[in-house]
FITOR-636988 format. One record per residue (C-alpha): residue number from 1; residue in one letter; z, x, y; chain. Coordinates in steps of 0.05 Angstrom, whole numbers, padded with zeros to 5 digits. Each point is the difference from the previous one (the first is absolute). Layout:
BEGIN
r seq: NUM; type: a; zz: Z; xx: X; yy: Y; mol: A $
...
END
This chain:
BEGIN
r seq: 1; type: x; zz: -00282; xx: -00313; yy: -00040; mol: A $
r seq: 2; type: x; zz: 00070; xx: 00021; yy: -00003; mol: A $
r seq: 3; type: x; zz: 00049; xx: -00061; yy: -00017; mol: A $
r seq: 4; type: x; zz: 00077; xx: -00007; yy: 00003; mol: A $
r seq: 5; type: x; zz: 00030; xx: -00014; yy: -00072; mol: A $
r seq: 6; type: x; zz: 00029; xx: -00067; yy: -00017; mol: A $
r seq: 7; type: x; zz: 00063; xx: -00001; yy: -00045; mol: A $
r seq: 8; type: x; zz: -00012; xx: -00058; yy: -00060; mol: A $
r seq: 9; type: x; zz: 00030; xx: -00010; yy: -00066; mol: A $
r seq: 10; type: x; zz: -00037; xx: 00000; yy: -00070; mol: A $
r seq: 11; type: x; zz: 00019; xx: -00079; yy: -00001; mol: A $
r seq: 12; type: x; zz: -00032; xx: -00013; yy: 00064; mol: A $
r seq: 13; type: x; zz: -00068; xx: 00030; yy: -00026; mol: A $
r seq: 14; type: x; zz: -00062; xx: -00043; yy: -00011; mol: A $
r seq: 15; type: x; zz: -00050; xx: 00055; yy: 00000; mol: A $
r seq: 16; type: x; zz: -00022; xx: 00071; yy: -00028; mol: A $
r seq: 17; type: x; zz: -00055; xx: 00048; yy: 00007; mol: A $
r seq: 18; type: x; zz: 00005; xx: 00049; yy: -00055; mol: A $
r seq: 19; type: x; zz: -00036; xx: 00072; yy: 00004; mol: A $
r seq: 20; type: x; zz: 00014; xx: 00070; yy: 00018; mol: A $
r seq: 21; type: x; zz: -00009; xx: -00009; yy: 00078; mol: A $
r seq: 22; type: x; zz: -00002; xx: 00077; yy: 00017; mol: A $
r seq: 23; type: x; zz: -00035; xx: -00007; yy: 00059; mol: A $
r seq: 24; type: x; zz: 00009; xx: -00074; yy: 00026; mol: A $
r seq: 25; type: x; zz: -00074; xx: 00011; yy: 00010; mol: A $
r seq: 26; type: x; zz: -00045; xx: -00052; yy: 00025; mol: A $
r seq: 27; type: x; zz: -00011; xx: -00029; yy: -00075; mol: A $
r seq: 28; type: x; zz: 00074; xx: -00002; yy: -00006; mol: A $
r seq: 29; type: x; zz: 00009; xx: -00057; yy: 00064; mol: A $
r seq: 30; type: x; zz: -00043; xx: -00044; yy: -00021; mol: A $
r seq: 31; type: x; zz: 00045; xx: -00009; yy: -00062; mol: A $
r seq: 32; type: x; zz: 00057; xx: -00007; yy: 00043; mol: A $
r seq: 33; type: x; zz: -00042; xx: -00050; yy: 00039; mol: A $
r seq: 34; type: x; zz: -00009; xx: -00044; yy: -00052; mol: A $
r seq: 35; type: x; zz: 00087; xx: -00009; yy: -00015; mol: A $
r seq: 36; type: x; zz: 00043; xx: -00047; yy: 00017; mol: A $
r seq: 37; type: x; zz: 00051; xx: 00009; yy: 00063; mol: A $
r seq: 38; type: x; zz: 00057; xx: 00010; yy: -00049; mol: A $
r seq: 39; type: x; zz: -00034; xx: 00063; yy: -00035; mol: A $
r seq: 40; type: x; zz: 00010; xx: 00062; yy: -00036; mol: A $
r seq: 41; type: x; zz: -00037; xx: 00067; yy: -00014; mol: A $
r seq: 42; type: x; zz: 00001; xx: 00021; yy: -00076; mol: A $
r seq: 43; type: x; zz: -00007; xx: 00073; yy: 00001; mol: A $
r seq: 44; type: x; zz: -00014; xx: 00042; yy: -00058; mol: A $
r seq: 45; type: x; zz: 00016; xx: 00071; yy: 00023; mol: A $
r seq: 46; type: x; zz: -00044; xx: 00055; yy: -00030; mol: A $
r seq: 47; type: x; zz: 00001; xx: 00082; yy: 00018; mol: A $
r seq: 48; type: x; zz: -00063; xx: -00010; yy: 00034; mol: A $
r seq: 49; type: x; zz: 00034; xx: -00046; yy: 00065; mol: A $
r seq: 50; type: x; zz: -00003; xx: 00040; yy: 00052; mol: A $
r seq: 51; type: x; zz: -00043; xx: -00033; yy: 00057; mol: A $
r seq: 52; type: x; zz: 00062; xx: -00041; yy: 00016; mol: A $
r seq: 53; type: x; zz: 00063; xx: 00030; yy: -00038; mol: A $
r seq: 54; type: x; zz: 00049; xx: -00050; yy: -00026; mol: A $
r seq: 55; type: x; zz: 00040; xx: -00002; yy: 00066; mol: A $
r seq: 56; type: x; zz: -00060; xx: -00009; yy: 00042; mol: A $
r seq: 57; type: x; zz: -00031; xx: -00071; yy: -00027; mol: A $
r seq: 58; type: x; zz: 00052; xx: -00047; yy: 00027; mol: A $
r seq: 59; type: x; zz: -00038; xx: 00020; yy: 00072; mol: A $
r seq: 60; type: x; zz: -00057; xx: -00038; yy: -00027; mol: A $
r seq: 61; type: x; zz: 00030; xx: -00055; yy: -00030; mol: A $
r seq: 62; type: x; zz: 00040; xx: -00063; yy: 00019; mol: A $
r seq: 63; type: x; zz: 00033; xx: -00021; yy: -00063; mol: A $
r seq: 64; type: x; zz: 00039; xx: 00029; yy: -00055; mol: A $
r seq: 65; type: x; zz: -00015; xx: 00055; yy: -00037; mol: A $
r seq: 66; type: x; zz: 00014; xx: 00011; yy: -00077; mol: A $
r seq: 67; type: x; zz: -00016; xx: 00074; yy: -00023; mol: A $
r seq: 68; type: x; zz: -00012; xx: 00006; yy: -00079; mol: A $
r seq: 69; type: x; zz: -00012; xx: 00072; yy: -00030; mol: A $
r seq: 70; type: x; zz: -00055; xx: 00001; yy: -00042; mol: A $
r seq: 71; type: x; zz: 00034; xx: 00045; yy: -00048; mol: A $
r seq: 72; type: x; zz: 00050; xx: -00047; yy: -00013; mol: A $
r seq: 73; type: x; zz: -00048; xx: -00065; yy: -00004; mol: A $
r seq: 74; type: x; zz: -00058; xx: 00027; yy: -00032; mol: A $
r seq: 75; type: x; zz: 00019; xx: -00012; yy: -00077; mol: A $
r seq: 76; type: x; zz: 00012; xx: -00070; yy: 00018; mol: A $
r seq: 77; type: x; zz: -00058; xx: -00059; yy: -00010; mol: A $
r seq: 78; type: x; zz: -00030; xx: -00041; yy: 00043; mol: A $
r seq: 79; type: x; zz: 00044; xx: -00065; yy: -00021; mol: A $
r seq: 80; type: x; zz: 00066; xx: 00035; yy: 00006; mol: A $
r seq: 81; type: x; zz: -00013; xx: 00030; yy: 00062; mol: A $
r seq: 82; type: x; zz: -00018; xx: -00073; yy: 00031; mol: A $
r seq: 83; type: x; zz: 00062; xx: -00016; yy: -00032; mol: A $
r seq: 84; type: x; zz: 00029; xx: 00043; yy: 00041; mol: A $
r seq: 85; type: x; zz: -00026; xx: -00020; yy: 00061; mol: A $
r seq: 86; type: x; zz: 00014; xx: -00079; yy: -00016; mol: A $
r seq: 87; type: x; zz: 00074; xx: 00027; yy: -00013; mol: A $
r seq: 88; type: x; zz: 00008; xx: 00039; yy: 00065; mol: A $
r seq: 89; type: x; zz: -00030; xx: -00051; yy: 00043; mol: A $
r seq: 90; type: x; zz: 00010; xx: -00077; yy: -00038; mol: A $
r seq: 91; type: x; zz: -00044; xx: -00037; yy: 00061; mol: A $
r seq: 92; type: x; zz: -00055; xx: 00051; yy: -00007; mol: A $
r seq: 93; type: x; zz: -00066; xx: -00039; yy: 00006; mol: A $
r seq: 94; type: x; zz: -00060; xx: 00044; yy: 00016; mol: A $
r seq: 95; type: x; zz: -00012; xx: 00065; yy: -00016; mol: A $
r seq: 96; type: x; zz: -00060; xx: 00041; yy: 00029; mol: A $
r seq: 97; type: x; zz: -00029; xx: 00060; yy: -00025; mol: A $
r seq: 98; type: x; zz: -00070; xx: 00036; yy: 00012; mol: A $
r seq: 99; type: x; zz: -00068; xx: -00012; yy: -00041; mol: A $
r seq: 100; type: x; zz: 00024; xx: 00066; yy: -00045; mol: A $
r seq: 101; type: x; zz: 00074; xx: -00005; yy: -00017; mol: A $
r seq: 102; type: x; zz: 00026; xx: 00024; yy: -00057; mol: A $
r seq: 103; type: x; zz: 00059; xx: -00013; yy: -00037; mol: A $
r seq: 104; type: x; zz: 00039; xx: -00001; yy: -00058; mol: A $
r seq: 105; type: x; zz: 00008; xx: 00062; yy: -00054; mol: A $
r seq: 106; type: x; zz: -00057; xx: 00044; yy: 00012; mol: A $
r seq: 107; type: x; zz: -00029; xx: -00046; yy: 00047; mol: A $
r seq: 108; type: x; zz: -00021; xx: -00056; yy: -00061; mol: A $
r seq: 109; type: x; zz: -00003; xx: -00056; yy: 00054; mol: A $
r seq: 110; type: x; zz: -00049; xx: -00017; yy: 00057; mol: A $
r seq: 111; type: x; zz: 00004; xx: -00048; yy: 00062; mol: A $
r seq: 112; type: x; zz: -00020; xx: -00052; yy: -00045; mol: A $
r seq: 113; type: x; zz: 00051; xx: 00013; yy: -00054; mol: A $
r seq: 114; type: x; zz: 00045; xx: -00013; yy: 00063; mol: A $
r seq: 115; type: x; zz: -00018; xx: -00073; yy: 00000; mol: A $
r seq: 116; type: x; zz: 00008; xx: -00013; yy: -00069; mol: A $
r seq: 117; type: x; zz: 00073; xx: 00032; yy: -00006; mol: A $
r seq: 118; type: x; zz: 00027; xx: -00028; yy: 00071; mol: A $
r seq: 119; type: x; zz: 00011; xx: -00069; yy: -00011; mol: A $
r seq: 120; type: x; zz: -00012; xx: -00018; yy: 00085; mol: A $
r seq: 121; type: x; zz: -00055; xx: 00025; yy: 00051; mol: A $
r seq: 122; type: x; zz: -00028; xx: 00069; yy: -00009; mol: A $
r seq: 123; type: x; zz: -00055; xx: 00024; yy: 00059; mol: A $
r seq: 124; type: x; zz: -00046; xx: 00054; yy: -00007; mol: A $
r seq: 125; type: x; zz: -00029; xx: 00039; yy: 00049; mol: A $
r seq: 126; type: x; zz: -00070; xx: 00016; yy: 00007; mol: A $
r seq: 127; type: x; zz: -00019; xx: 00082; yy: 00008; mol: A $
r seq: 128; type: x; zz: 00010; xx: 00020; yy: 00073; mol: A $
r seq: 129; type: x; zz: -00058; xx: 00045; yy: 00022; mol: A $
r seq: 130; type: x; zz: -00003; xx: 00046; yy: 00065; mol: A $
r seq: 131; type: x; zz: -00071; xx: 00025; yy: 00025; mol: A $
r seq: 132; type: x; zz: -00021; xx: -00011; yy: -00069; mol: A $
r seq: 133; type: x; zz: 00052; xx: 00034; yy: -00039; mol: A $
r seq: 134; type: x; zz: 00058; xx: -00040; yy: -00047; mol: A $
r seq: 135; type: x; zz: 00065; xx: 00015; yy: 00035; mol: A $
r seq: 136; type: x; zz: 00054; xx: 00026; yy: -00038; mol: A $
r seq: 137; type: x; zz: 00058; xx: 00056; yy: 00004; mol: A $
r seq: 138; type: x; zz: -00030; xx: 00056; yy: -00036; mol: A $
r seq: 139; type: x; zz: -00061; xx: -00005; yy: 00055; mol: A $
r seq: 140; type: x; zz: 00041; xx: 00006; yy: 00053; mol: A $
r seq: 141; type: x; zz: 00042; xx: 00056; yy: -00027; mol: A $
r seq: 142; type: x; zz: -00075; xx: 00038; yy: -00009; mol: A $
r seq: 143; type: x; zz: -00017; xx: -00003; yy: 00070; mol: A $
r seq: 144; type: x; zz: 00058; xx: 00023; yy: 00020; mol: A $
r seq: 145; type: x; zz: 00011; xx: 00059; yy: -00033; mol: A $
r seq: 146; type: x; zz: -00072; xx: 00013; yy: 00021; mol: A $
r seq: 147; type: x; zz: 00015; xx: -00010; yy: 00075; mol: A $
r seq: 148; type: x; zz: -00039; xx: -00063; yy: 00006; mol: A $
r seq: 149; type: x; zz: 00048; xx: -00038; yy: 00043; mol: A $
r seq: 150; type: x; zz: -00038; xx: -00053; yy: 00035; mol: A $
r seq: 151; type: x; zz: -00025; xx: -00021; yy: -00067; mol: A $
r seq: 152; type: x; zz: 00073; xx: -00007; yy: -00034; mol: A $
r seq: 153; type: x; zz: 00011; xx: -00035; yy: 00063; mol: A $
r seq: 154; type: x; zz: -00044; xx: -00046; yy: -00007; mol: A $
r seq: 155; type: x; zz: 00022; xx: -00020; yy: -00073; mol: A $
r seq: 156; type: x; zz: 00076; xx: 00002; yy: 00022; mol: A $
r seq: 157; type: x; zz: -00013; xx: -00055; yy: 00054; mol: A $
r seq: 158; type: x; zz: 00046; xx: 00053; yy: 00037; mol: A $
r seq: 159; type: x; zz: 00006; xx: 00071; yy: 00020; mol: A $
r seq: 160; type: x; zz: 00029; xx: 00041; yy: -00055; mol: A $
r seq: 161; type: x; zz: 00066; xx: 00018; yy: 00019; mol: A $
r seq: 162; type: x; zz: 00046; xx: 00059; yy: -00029; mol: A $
r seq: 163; type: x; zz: 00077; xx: 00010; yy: 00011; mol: A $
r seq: 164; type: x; zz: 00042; xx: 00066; yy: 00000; mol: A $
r seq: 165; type: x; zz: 00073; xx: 00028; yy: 00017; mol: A $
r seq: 166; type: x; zz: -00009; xx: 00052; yy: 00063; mol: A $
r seq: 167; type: x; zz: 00010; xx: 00073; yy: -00021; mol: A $
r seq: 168; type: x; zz: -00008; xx: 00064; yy: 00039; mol: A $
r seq: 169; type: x; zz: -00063; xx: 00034; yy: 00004; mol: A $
r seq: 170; type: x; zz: -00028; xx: 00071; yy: 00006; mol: A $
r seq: 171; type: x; zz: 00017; xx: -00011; yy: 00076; mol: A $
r seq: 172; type: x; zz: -00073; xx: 00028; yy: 00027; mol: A $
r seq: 173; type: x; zz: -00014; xx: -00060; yy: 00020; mol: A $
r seq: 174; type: x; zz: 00041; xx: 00001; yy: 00062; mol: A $
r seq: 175; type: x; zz: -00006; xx: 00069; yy: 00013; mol: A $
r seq: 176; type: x; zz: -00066; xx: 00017; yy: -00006; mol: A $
r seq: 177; type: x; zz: -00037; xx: -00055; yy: -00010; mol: A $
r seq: 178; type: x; zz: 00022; xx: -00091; yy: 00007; mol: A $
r seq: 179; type: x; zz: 00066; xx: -00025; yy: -00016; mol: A $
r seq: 180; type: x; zz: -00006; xx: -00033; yy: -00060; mol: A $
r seq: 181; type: x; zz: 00040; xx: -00042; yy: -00050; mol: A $
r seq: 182; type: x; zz: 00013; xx: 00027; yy: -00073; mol: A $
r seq: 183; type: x; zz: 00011; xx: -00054; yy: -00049; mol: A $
r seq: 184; type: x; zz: 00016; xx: 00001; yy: -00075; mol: A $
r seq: 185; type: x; zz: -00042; xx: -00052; yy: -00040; mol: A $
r seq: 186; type: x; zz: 00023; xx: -00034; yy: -00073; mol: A $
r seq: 187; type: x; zz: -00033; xx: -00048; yy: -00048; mol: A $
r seq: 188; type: x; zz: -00062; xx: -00010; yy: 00052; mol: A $
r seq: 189; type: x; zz: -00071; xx: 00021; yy: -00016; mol: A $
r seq: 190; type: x; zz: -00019; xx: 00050; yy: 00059; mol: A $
r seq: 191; type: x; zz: -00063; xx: 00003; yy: 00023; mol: A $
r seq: 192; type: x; zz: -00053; xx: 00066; yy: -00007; mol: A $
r seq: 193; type: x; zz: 00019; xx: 00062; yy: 00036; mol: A $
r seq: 194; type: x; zz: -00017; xx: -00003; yy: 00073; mol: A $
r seq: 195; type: x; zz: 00002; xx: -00031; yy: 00068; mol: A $
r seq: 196; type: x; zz: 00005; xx: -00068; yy: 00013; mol: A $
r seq: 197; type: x; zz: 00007; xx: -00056; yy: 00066; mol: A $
r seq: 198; type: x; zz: 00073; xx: -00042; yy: -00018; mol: A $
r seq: 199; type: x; zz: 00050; xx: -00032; yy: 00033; mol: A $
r seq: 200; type: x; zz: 00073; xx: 00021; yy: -00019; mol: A $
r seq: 201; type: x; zz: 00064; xx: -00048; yy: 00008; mol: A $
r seq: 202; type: x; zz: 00056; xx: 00038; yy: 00015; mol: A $
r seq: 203; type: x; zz: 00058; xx: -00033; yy: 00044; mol: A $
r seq: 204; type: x; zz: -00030; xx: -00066; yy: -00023; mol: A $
r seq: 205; type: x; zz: -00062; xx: 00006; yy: 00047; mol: A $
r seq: 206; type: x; zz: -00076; xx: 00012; yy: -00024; mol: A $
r seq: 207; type: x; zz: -00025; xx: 00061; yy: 00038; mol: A $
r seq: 208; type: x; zz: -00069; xx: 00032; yy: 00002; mol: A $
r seq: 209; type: x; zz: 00002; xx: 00061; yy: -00038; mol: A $
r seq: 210; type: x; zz: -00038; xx: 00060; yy: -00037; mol: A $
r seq: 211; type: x; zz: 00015; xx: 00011; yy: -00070; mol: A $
r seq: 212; type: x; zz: -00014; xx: 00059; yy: -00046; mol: A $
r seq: 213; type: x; zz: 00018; xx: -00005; yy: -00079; mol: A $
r seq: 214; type: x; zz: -00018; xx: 00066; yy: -00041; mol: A $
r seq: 215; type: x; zz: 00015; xx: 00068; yy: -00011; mol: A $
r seq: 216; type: x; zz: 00001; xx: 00046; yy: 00058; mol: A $
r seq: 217; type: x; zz: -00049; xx: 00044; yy: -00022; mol: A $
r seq: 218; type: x; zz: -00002; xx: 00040; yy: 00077; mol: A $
r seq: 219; type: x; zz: 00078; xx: 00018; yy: 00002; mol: A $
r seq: 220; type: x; zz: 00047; xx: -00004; yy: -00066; mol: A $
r seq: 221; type: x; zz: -00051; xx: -00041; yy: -00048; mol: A $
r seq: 222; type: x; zz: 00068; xx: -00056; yy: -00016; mol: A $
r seq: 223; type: x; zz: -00015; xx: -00065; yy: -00015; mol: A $
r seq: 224; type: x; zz: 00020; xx: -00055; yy: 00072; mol: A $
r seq: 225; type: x; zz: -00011; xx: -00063; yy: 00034; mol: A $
r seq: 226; type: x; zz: 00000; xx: 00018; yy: 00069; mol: A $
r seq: 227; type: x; zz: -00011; xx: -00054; yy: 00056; mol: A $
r seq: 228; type: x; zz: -00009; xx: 00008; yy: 00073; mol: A $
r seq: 229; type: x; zz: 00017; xx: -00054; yy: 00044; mol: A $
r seq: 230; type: x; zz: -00049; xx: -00013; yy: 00059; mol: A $
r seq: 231; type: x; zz: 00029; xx: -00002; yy: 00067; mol: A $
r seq: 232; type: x; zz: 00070; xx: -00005; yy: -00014; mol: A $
r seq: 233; type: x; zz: 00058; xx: 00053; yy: -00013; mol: A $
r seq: 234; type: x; zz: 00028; xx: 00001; yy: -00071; mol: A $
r seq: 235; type: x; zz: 00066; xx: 00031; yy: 00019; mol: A $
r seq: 236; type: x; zz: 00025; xx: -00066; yy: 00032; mol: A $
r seq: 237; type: x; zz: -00013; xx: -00033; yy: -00072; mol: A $
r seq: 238; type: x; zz: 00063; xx: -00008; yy: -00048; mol: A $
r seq: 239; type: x; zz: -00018; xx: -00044; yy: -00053; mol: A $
r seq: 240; type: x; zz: -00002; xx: 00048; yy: -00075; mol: A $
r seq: 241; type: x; zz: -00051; xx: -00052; yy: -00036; mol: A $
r seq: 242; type: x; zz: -00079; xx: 00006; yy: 00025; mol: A $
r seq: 243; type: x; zz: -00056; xx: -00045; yy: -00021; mol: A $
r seq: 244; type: x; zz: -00070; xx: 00029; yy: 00016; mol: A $
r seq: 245; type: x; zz: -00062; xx: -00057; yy: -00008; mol: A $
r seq: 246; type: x; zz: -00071; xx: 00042; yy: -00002; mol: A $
r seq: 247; type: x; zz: -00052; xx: -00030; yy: 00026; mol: A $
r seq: 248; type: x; zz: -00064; xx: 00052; yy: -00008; mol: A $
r seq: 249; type: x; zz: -00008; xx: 00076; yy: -00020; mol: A $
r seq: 250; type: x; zz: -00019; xx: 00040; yy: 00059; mol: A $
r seq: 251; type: x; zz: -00014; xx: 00062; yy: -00051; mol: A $
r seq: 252; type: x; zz: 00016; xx: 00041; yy: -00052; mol: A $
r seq: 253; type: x; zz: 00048; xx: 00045; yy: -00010; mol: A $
r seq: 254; type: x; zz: -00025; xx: 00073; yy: 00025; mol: A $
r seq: 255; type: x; zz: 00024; xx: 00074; yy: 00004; mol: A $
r seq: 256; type: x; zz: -00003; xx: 00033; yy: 00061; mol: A $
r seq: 257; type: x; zz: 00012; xx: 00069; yy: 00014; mol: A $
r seq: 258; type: x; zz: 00044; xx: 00016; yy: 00058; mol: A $
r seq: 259; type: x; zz: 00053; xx: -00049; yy: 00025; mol: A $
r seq: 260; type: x; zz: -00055; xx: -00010; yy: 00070; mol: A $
r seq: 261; type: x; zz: -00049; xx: -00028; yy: -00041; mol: A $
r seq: 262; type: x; zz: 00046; xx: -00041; yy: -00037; mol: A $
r seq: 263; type: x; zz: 00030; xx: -00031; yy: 00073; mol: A $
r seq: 264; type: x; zz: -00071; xx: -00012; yy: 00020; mol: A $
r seq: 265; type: x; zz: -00020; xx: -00038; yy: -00061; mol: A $
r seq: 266; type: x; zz: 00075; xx: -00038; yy: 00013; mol: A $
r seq: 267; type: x; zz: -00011; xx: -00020; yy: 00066; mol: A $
r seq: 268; type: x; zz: -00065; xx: -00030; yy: -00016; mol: A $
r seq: 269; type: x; zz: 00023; xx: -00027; yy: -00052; mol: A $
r seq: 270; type: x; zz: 00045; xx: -00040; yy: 00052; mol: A $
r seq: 271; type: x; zz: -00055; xx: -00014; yy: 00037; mol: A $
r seq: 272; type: x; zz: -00037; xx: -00033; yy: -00060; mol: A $
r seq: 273; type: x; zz: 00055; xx: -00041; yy: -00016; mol: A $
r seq: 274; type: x; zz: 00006; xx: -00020; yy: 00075; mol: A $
r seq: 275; type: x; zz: -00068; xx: -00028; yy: 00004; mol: A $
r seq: 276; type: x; zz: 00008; xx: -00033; yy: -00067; mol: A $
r seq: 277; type: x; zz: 00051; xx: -00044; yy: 00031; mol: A $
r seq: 278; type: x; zz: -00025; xx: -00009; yy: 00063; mol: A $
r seq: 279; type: x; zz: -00068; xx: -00032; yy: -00034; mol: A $
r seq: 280; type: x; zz: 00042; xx: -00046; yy: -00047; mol: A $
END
């Protein structure tokens, strides 16, 4: 789903979605079906985006995009923020939102209001649903932070992805146990503690890989992201950034009482994660 980013200028804009977008979830594209080729993203950033950080959106979107803080828009109405939007963009035409936007101080105007203030086409998009469920952000963020990653899956229209700068690690992994990759992780929601089947990018290639997020509860009880790469040798790899994308929980996170047991339980979870891909 990933996209490269066209450069346009507000004058060139027919077309806006407007909506938080923390996710670019599968509700999310089917407002950015319904816009014009010349089209722009209206973003109203909150605290809560962290599915896809501010940086991270413009992977799943071909146009422009316009970031408003809500802090700073909030006290405004409906009619002056349209006003705006008409003032920004002067050939704006359409603008689609979703079946329950809000907008305006304290969130005093609906969709429909929508029509009545913008003086051109307004669309509204029907509720999304996924195996029976409404799809929206804060859903998504629930299964993940309760390790349910096929199901966030499934609502993203994507494997959820995370990004992080390299940084050393306890260095048992090489020693005693898999090389692995340390990474430090901002502004992204992390999944539940425990084991999971990715793929990690590093050196711009997607490799099979094993990741654990948690605290190591068996050795020094610190809080990492540690990801094993299957098959391949990490210390030819020189790129600093990392993106991991999970695609299932292979278990939880466990103590285990001498550093043997622990290797055991990490070499099948390799194992696990080997099959995993092998059935895909």
């Amino acid at each position: 789903m990933s996209r490269s980013f066209i450069i346009l200028r507000n004058d060139e804009i027919t077309s806006v979605a407007i909506g938080g977008f923390d996710g670019m979830h599968i509700a999310h594209q089917k407002l950015f079906e319904n816009l014009d080729e010349k089209k722009a993203l209206i973003v109203i950033e909150t605290p809560y985006a962290n599915l896809t950080p501010k940086g991270s959106r413009k992977e799943y979107f071909d146009g422009l995009l316009d970031f408003y803080e809500l802090e700073n828009i909030k006290h405004l109405s409906g009619k002056e923020f349209v006003e705006i939007l008409k003032s920004k963009y002067p050939k704006l035409s359409k603008i689609v939102v979703g079946y329950d936007f809000g907008f305006g101080a304290n969130k005093s105007n609906d969709a429909n209001d929508l029509k009545k203030i913008f003086d051109a086409n307004v669309l509204i998009v029907d509720e999304i649903f996924q195996d029976g469920i409404s799809v929206h952000s804060r859903v998504i963020r629930n299964f993940i932070k309760n390790g349910f990653i096929k199901n966030a899956n499934a609502f993203l229209g994507r494997e959820y992805k995370i990004s992080g700068k390299r940084v050393v690690g306890q260095g048992l992994g090489s020693s005693k146990f898999l090389p692995t990759i340390n990474i430090e992780v901002k502004d992204y929601l992390l999944p539940n503690e425990g084991v999971y089947a990715t793929q990690t990018k590093f050196d711009s290639v997607w490799m099979d890989s094993v990741t654990f997020v948690g605290h190591r509860v068996s050795t020094d009880n610190k809080f990492s992201i540690e990801t094993h790469i299957l098959d391949a040798k990490i210390d030819t790899l020189q790129n600093e950034i990392v993106k991991i994308r999970f695609f299932d929980k292979i278990r939880e996170n466990q103590k285990y009482d001498d550093f043997e047991e622990l290797k055991n339980q990490i070499l099948d979870d390799v194992q696990q994660a080997k099959k995993f891909f092998e059935m895909r």
